[in-house]
C-alpha positions in Angstrom: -14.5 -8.5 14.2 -14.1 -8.2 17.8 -11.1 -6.9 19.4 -8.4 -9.5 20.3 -5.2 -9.9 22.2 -1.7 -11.2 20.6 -3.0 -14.3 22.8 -6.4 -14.7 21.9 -6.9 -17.0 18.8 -9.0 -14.8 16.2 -7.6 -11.9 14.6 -9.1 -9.0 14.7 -9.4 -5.6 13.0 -7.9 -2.9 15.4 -7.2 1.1 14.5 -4.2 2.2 13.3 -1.0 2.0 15.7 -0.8 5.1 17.9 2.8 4.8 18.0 5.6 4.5 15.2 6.2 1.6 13.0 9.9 1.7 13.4 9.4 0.9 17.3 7.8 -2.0 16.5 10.5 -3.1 13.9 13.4 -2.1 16.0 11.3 -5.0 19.0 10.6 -7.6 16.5 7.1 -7.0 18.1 4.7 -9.4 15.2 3.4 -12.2 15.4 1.7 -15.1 12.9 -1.8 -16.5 13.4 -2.6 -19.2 10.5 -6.1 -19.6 9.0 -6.5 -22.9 7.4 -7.4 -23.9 3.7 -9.6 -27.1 3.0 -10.1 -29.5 0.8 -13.8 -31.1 0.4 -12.8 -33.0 -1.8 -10.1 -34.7 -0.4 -12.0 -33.8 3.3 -8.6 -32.5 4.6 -6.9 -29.2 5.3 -4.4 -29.0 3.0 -2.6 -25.9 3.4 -2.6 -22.6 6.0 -2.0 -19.4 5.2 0.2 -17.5 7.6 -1.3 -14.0 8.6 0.8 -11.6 10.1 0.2 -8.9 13.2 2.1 -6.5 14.6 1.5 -6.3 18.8 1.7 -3.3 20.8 4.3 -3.2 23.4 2.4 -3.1 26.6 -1.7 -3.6 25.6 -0.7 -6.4 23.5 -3.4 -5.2 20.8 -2.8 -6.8 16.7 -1.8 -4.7 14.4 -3.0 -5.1 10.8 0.3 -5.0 8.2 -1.7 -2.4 6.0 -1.3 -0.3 8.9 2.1 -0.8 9.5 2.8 -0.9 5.4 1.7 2.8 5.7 4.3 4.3 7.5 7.5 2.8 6.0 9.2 3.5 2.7 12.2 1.6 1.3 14.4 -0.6 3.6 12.3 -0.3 7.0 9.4 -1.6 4.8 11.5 -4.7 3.6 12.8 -5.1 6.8 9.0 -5.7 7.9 8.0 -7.9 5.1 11.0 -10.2 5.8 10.2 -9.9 9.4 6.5 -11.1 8.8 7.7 -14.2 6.8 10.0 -15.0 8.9 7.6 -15.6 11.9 5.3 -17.4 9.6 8.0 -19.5 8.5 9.2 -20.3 12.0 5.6 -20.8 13.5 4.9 -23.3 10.3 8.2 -25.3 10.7 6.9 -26.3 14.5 3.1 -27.4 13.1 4.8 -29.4 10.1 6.9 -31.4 12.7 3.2 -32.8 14.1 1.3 -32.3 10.7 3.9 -34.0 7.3 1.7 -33.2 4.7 0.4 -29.7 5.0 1.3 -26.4 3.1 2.6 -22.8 3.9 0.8 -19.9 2.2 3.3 -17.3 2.9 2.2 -13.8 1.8 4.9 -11.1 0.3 4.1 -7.9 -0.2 4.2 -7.0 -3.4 5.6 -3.3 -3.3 8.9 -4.5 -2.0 10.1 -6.2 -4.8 12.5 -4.3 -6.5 15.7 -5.0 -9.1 17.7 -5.0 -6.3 15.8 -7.3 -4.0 14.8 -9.5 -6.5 17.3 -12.5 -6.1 18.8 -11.9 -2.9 18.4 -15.7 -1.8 17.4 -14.1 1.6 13.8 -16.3 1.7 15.3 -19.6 0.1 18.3 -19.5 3.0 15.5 -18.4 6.2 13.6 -22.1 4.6 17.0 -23.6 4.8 17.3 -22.3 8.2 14.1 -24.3 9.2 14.9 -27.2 7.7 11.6 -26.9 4.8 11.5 -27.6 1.7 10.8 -24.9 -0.7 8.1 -27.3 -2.7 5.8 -27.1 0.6 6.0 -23.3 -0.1 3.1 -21.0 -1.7 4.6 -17.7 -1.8 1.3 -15.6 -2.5 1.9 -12.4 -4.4 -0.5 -9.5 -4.6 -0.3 -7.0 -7.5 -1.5 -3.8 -5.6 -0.1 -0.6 -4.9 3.5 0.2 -6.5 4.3 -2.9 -7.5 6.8 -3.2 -10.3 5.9 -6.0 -13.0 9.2 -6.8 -14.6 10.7 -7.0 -10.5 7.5 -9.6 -9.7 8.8 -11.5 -13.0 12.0 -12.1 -12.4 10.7 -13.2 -9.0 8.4 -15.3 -9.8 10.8 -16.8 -12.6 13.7 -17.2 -9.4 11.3 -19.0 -7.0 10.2 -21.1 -9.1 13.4 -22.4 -10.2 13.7 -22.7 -6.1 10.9 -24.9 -6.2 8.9 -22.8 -4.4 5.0 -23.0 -5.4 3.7 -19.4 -6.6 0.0 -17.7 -6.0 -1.5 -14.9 -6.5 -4.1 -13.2 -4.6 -7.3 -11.2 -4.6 -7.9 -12.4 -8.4 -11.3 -11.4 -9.9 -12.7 -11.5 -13.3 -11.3 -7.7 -14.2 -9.2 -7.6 -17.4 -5.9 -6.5 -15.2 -6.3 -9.3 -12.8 -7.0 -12.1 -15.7 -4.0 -10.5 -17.4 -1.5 -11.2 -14.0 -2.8 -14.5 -14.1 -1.7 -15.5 -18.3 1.7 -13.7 -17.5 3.1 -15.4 -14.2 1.3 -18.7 -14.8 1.0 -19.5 -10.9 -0.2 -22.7 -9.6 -2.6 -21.3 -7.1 -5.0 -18.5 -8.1 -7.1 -17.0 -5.0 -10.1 -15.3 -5.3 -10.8 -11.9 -4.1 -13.4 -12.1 -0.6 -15.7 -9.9 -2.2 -16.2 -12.2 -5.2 -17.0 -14.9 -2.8 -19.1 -13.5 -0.1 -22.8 -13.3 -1.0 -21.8 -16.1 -3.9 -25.2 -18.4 -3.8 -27.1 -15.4 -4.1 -25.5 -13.1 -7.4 -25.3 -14.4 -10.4 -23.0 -11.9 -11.3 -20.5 -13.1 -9.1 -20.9 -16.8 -10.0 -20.1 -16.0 -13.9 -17.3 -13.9 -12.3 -16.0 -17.2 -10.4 -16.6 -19.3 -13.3 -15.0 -16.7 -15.7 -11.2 -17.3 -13.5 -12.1 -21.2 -13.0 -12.1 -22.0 -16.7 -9.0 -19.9 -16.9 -7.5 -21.4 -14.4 -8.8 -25.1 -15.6 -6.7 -24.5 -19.4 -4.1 -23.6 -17.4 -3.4 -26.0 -14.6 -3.8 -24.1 -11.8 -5.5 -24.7 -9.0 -8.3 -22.3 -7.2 -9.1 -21.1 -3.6 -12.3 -19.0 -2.9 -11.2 -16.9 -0.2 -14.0 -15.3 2.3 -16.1 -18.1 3.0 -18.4 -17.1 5.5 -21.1 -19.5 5.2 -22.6 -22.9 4.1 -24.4 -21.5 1.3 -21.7 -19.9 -0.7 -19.2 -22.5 -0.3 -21.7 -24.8 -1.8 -22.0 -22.4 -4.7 -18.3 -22.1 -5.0 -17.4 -25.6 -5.0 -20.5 -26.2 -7.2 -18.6 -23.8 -10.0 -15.4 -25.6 -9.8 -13.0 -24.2 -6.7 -11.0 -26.4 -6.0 -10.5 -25.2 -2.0 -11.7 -23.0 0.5 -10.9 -20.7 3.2 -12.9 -18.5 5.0 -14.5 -17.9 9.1 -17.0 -20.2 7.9 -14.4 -23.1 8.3 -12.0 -21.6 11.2 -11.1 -18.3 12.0 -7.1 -17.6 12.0 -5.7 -19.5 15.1 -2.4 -19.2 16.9 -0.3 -22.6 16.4 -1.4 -26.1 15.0 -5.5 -25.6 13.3 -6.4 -29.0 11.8 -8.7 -29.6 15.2 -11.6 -32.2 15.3 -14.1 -29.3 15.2 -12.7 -28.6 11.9 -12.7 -32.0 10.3 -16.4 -32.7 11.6 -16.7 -29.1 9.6 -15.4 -30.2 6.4 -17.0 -33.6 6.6 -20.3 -32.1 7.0 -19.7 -29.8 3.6 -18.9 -32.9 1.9 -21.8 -34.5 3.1 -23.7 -31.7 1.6 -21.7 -31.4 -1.4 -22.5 -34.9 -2.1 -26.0 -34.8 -1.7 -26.0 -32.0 -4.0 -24.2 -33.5 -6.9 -26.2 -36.3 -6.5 -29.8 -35.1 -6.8 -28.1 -33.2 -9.6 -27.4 -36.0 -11.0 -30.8 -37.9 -10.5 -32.4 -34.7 -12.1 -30.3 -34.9 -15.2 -30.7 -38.5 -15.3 -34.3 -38.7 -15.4 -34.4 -35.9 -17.9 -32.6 -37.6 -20.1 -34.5 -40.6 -19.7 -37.8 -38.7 -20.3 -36.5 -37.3 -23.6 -35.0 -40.6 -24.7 -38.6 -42.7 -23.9 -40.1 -39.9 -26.1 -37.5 -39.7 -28.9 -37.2 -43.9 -28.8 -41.0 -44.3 -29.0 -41.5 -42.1 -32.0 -37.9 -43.9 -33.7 -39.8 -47.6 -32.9 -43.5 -46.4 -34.9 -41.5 -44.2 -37.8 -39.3 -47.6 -38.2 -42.6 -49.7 -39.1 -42.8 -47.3 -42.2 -40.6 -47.4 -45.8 -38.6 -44.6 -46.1 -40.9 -43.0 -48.6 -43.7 -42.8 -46.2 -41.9 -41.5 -43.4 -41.9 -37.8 -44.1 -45.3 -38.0 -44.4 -45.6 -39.0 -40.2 -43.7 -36.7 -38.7 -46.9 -34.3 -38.1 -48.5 -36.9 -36.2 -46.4 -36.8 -32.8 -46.7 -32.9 -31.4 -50.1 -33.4 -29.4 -49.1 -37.0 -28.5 -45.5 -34.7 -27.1 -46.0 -31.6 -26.5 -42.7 -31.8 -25.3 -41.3 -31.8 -29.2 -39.9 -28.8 -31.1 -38.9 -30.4 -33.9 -38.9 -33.3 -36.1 -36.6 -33.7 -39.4 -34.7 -36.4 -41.6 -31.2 -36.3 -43.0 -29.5 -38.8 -45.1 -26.1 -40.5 -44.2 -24.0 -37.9 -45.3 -25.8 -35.4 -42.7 -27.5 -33.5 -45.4 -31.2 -32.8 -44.2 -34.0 -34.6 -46.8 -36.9 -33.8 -45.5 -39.0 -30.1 -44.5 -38.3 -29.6 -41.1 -41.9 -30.6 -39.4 -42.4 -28.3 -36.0 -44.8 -27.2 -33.2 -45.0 -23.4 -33.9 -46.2 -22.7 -30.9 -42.6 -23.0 -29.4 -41.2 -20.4 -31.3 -41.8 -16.9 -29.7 -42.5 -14.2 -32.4 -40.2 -11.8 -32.0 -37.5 -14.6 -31.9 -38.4 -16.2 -35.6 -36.0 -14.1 -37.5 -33.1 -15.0 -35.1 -34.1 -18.6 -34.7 -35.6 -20.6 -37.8 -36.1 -24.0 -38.4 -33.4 -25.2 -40.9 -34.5 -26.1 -44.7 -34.8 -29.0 -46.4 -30.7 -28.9 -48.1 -29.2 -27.4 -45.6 -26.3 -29.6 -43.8 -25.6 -30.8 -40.7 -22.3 -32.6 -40.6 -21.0 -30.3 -38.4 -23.5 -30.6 -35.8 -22.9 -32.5 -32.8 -26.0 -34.6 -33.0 -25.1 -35.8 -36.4 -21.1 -36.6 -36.3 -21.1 -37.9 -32.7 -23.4 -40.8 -34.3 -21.6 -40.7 -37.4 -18.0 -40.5 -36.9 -18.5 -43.0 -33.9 -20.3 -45.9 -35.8 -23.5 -45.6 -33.4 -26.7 -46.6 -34.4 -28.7 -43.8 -31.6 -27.4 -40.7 -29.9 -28.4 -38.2 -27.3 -26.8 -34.8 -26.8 -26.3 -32.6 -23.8 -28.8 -29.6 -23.5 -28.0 -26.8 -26.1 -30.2 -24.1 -27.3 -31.8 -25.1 -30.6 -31.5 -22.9 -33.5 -34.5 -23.6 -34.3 -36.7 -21.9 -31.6 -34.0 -20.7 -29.3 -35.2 -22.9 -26.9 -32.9 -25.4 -24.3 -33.3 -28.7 -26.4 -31.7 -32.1 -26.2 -31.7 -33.6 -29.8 -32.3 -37.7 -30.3 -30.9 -39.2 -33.8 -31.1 -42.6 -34.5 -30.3 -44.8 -37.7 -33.9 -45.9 -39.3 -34.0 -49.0 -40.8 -31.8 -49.4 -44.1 -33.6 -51.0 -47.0 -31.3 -50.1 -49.9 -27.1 -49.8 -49.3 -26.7 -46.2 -49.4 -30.2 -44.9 -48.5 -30.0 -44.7 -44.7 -32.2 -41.9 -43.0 -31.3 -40.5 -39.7 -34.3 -39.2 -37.6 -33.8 -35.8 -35.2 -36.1 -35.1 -32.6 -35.4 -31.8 -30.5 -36.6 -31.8 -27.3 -37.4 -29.1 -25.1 -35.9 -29.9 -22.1 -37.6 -27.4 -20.1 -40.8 -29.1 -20.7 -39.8 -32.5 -19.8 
């Protein structure tokens, strides 16, 4: 990024201070720029995080904390971290008396929390102070460095019982970050930038993002892709389940209040897209569906015209009329399969027929979701979600539907797998 001022409105990245730390303490020389987190969803901005800078006495250049983190040890370094909340604290309490119903990401740095420290009621009295309340409070940890885990515990444990809100930051899809996640429970997980950036285009980074999503879903906690330079991967990122967003794409940091018109007209226009997006998704799975089920319902309506003892016998008849069909196959009411199963070979790839074979005449299905969804709910037709078919390892959607009962007790349920990336 460029270079900036303490009064321009971007931060930027500058070069290590030239000058000590401890000067900069002993003036109370930082300052907090706030970068704000949306909702697409809810087409809002719904929290900002406060970033703090060190300024130089005299050229007024930013200082990044890592910088700053670098030179001090022990109580100068606490002293810092309290300073830097403490400006983000006091710069937040003037935007919340214009904007109610916003929240405070509030960044601590991890390597200061120690036995002693731990509990010292110093941030819970400094929200006091400002008249907050602790609730409107993320405090966002990050595990890096020297932290001590039992120390960021107890922490976690105290603030939470002060009804602050707890996140943690930089979280990828690594064992030791998953881990952090199951053991402090927090109700905001944010992802690391470099998971994020260059999202749309690596599918190793989407199964990343989806791997900490579903995490995060059984848990009840809520997810932020951080780094969100452009349209495309936010698209990508809400499309895998993030819940909100924060990146330059939506507003760099800014001094004082952020939820400008130029930021809302920003949002709207990613929910604009978003929708559009989830709905030609829709219309595509939609008329898939209805493909497969004119197919499946057209073979059900001839194979119904026949007695049950003839119906076996008819299944061959359909494959060049659907090319689209893997498999056709009867079971009785119980789920147990009663006839061969009848299939177009030419599906099955060759080196796959050892892994994937058609199933037996015998073999039982009652676990299967095509058979208990339209047993165990009373239905008389059902059509499943794509799966891949153990048949021919193929995506298929499978049709059943209740043939005509002539005898009590002698009901035959067709399947028809469908290959749905033929339809």
């Amino acid at each position: 990024m460029e270079n900036l001022t303490a009064v321009e409105t971007s931060v930027g990245r500058l070069e290590p201070p030239s000058f000590s730390p401890l000067d900069l303490l002993e003036q109370k020389s930082v300052t907090s720029f706030f970068q704000p987190i949306v909702s697409v969803k809810k087409i809002s901005v719904v929290g900002l995080e406060a970033l703090g800078r060190g300024v130089e006495a005299g050229s007024q250049r930013l200082i990044e904390p890592q910088d700053l983190y670098q030179g001090l040890e022990g109580q100068p370094k606490l002293a810092l971290d309290r300073l830097f909340r403490a400006k983000g604290l006091e710069g937040f309490a003037q935007i919340r008396s214009k904007v109610s119903d916003i929240l405070l990401f509030l960044n601590v740095e991890s390597s200061i929390l120690t036995p002693e420290v731990v509990g010292s009621g110093h941030l819970l009295q400094k929200v006091k102070d400002l008249v907050l309340e602790p609730s409107t409070i993320v405090i966002e940890i990050s595990q890096a460095g020297k932290a001590d885990p039992a120390a960021i515990q107890k922490f976690v444990e105290t603030q939470r019982a002060n009804n602050f809100l707890i996140g943690l930051e930089d979280i990828d899809n690594s064992r030791e970050k998953l881990n952090h996640v199951l053991q402090l429970n927090p109700d905001v997980v944010k992802l690391e930038a470099g998971l994020v950036q260059g999202l749309a285009k690596d599918a190793y980074k989407r199964e990343g993002v989806r791997t900490v999503v579903n995490l995060a879903q059984k848990m009840g906690t809520l997810v932020i892709a951080n780094g969100v330079e452009n349209e495309d991967d936010a698209l990508a990122a809400l499309d895998l389940g993030v819940d909100m967003l924060q990146g330059g794409y939506f507003s760099k940091p800014q001094k004082g209040d952020t939820s400008t018109l130029g930021l809302k007209a920003r949002i709207v226009f990613m929910a604009s897209r978003y929708r559009r997006m989830m709905s030609e998704r829709m219309k595509r799975v939609k008329n898939r569906r209805d493909r497969c089920q004119d197919i499946a319902l057209s073979i059900f309506g001839e194979l119904s015209q026949f007695p049950p003892e003839e119906v076996e016998g008819k299944l061959g008849g359909f494959f060049n009329r659907h090319p689209q069909l893997e498999c056709l196959y009867l079971l009785n009411q119980d789920g147990v399969q009663v006839s061969e199963t009848v299939c177009n070979l030419r599906k099955v790839a060759v080196r796959k027929q050892f892994l994937f074979q058609p199933a037996p005449k015998g073999t039982d299905h009652s676990l299967k979701e095509y058979y208990y969804a339209l047993a165990y709910n009373h239905l008389n037709r059902y059509l499943t979600d794509p799966y891949i078919s153990l048949a021919s390892g193929n995506p298929c959607i499978t049709f059943t539907g209740v043939l005509p009962q002539v005898e009590a007790g002698k009901s035959q349920i067709l399947c028809a797998d469908i290959d749905v990336s033929q339809v």
